[in-house]
Backbone as a chain_set.jsonl record, in Angstrom:
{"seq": "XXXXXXXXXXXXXXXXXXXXXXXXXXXXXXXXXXXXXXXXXXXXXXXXXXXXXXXXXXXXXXXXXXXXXX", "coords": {"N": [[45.683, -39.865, -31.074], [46.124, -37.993, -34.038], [44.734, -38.992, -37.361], [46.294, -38.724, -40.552], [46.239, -37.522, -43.503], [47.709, -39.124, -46.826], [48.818, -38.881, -50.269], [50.104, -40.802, -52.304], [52.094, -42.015, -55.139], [51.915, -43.997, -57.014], [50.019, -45.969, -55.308], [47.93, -44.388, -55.289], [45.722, -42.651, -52.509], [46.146, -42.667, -48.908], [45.628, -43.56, -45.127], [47.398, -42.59, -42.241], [47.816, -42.774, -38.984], [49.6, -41.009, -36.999], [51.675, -39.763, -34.436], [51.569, -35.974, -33.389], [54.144, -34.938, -33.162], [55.939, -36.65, -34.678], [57.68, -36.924, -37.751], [56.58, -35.866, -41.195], [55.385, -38.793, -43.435], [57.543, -40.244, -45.721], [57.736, -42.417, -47.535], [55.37, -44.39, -49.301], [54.323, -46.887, -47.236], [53.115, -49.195, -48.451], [54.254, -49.647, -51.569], [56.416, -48.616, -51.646], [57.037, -45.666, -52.5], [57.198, -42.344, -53.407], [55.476, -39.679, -51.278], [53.46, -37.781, -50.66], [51.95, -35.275, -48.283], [48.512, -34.558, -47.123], [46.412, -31.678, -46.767], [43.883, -32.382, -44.674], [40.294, -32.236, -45.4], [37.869, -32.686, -43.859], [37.623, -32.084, -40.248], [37.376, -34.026, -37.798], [35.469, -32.44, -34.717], [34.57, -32.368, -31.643], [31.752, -31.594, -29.208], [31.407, -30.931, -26.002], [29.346, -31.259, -22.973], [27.012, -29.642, -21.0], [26.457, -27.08, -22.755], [26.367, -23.8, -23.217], [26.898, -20.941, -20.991], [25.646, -18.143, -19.109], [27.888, -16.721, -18.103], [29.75, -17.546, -19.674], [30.107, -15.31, -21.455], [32.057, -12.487, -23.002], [31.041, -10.095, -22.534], [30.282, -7.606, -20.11], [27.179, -7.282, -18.382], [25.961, -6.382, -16.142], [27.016, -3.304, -15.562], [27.056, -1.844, -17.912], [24.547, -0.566, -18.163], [24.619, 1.566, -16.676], [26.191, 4.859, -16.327], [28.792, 6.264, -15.528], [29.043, 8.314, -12.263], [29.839, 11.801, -12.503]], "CA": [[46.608, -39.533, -32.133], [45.692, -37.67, -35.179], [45.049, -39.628, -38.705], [47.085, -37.798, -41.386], [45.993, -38.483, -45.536], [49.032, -38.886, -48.019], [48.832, -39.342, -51.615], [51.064, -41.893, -53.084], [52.359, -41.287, -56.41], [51.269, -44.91, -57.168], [49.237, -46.332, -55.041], [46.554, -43.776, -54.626], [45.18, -41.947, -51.453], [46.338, -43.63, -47.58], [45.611, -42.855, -44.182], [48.21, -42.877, -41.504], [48.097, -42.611, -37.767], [50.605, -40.699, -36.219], [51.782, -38.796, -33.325], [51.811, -34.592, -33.835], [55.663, -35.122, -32.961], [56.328, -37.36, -35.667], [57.791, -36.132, -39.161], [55.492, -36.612, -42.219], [56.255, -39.877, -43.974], [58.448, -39.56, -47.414], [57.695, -42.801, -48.235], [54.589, -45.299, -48.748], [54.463, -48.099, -46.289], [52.849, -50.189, -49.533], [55.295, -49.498, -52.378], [57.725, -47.5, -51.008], [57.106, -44.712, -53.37], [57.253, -41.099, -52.702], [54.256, -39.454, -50.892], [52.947, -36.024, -50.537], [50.707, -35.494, -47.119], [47.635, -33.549, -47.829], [45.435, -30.745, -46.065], [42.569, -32.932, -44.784], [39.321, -31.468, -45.738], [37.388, -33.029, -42.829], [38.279, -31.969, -39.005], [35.902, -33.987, -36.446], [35.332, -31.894, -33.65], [33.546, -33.167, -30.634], [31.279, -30.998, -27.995], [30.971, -32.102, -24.805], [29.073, -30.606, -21.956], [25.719, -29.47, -21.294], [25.872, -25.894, -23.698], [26.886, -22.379, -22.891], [25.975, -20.543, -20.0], [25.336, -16.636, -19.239], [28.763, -16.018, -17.349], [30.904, -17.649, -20.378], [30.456, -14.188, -22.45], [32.779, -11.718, -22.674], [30.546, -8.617, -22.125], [29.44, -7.768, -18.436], [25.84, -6.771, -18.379], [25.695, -5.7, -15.07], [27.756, -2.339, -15.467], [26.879, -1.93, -19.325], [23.184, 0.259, -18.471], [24.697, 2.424, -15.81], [26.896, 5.572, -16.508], [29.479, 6.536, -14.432], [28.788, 9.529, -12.068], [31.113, 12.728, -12.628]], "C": [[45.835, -39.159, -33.393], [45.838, -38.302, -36.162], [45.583, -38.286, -39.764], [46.761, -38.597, -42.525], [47.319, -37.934, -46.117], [48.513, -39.387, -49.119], [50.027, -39.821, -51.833], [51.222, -41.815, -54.701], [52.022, -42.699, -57.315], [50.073, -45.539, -56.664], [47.554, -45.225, -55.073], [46.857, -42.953, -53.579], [45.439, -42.99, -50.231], [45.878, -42.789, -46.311], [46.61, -43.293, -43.6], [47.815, -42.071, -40.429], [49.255, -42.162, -37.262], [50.699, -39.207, -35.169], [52.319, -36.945, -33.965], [53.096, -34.452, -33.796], [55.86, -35.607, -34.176], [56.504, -36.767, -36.862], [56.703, -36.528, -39.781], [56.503, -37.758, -42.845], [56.634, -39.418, -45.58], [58.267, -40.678, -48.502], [56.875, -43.64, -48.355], [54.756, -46.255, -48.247], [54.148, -49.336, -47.132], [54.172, -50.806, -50.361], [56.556, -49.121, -52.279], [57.934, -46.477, -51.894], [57.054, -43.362, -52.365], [55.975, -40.335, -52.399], [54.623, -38.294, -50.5], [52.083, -36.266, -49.446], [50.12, -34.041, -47.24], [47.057, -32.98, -46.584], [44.215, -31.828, -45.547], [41.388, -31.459, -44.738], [37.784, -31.467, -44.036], [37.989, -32.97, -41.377], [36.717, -32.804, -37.904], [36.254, -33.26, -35.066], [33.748, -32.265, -32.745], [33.058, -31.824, -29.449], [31.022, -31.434, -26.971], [30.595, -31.15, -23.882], [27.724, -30.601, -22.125], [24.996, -27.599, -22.068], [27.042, -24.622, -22.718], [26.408, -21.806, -21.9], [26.014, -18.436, -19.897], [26.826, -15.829, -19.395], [29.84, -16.698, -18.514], [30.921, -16.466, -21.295], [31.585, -13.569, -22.489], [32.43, -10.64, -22.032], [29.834, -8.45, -20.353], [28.383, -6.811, -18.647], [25.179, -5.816, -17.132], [25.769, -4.126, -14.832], [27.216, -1.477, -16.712], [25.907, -0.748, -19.386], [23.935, 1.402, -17.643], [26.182, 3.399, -16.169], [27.601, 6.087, -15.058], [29.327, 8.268, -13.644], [30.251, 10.721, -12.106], [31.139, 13.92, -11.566]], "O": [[44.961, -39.921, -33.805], [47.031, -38.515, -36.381], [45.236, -37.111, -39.648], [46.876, -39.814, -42.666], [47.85, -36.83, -45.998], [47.738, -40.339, -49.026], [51.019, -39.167, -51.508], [50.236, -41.501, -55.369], [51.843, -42.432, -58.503], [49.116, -45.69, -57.423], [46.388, -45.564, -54.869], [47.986, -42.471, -53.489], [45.02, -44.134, -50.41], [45.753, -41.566, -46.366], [47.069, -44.339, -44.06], [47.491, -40.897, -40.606], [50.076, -43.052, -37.039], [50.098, -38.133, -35.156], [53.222, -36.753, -34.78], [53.411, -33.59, -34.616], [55.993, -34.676, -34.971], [55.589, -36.029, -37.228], [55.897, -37.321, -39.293], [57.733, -37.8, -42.853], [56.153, -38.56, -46.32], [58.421, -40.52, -49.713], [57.122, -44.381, -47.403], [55.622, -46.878, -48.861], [54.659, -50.413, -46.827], [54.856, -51.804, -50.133], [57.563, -49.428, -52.917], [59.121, -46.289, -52.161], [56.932, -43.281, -51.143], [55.233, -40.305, -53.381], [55.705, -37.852, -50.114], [51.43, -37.309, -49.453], [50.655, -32.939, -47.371], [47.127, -33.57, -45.506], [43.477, -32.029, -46.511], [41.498, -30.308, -44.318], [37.128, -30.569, -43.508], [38.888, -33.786, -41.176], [35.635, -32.367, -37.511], [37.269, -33.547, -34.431], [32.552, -32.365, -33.017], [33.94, -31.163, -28.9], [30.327, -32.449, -26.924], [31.317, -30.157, -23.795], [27.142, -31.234, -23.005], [23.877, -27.089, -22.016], [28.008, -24.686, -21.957], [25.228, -22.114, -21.732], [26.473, -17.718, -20.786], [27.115, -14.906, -20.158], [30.992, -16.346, -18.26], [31.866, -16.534, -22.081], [32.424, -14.208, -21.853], [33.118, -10.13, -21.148], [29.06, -9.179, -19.733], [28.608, -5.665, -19.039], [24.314, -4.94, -17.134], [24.926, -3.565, -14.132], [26.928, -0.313, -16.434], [26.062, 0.083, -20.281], [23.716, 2.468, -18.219], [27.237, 2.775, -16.282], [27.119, 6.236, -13.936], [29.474, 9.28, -14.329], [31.405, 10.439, -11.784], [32.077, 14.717, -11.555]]}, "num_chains": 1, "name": "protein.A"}
Protein backbone atom coordinates (compact mmCIF):
# COMPACT_ATOMS: atom_id res chain seq x y z
CA UNK A 1 0.00 0.00 0.00
CA UNK A 2 1.18 3.37 -0.91
CA UNK A 3 2.09 6.11 1.98
CA UNK A 4 0.30 9.36 1.04
CA UNK A 5 1.71 13.03 2.88
CA UNK A 6 -1.12 15.53 4.03
CA UNK A 7 -0.63 18.81 5.50
CA UNK A 8 -2.77 19.65 8.40
CA UNK A 9 -3.78 23.10 8.80
CA UNK A 10 -2.68 22.68 12.47
CA UNK A 11 -0.85 20.08 13.19
CA UNK A 12 1.82 20.21 10.60
CA UNK A 13 2.96 17.60 7.91
CA UNK A 14 1.47 13.51 8.41
CA UNK A 15 1.93 10.44 6.67
CA UNK A 16 -0.88 8.09 5.94
CA UNK A 17 -1.07 4.60 4.60
CA UNK A 18 -3.67 3.88 2.35
CA UNK A 19 -5.05 1.77 -0.30
CA UNK A 20 -4.98 3.48 -4.17
CA UNK A 21 -8.90 2.81 -3.88
CA UNK A 22 -9.37 4.79 -0.94
CA UNK A 23 -10.53 8.60 -1.09
CA UNK A 24 -8.00 11.19 0.24
CA UNK A 25 -8.66 11.97 3.88
CA UNK A 26 -10.56 15.52 4.60
CA UNK A 27 -9.79 15.30 7.93
CA UNK A 28 -6.68 14.82 10.43
CA UNK A 29 -6.79 11.65 12.40
CA UNK A 30 -4.95 14.00 15.32
CA UNK A 31 -7.14 17.11 15.51
CA UNK A 32 -9.65 16.59 13.23
CA UNK A 33 -8.81 19.60 11.24
CA UNK A 34 -8.96 20.02 7.59
CA UNK A 35 -6.10 18.53 5.46
CA UNK A 36 -4.78 19.08 2.06
CA UNK A 37 -2.82 15.79 0.54
CA UNK A 38 0.33 16.79 -1.15
CA UNK A 39 2.41 15.74 -4.37
CA UNK A 40 5.14 13.65 -2.68
CA UNK A 41 8.47 14.72 -3.84
CA UNK A 42 10.14 11.34 -3.22
CA UNK A 43 8.96 8.07 -5.33
CA UNK A 44 11.09 4.85 -4.17
CA UNK A 45 11.46 2.75 -6.99
CA UNK A 46 12.98 -0.64 -6.67
CA UNK A 47 15.05 -2.71 -9.54
CA UNK A 48 15.09 -6.10 -9.41
CA UNK A 49 16.77 -8.54 -11.69
CA UNK A 50 20.07 -9.11 -13.01
CA UNK A 51 20.16 -5.77 -15.73
CA UNK A 52 19.13 -5.43 -19.32
CA UNK A 53 19.83 -7.73 -21.92
CA UNK A 54 20.45 -7.37 -25.89
CA UNK A 55 16.89 -8.72 -26.99
CA UNK A 56 14.98 -6.13 -24.53
CA UNK A 57 15.64 -3.18 -27.24
CA UNK A 58 13.38 -2.06 -29.51
CA UNK A 59 15.60 -1.87 -32.67
CA UNK A 60 16.41 -5.23 -34.56
CA UNK A 61 20.01 -5.28 -35.57
CA UNK A 62 19.90 -8.14 -37.56
CA UNK A 63 17.92 -6.62 -40.64
CA UNK A 64 19.12 -2.89 -39.92
CA UNK A 65 22.76 -3.37 -42.30
CA UNK A 66 21.06 -5.16 -45.13
CA UNK A 67 18.97 -3.40 -47.91
CA UNK A 68 16.24 -4.89 -49.41
CA UNK A 69 16.77 -6.33 -52.97
CA UNK A 70 14.54 -4.67 -55.84
Amino acid sequence: MPIYEYKCAKCGHFEQQQSIKDNPLAHCPTCHGPVQRLISKSVGIIFKGSGFYINDSKSDSKGSSETPAS
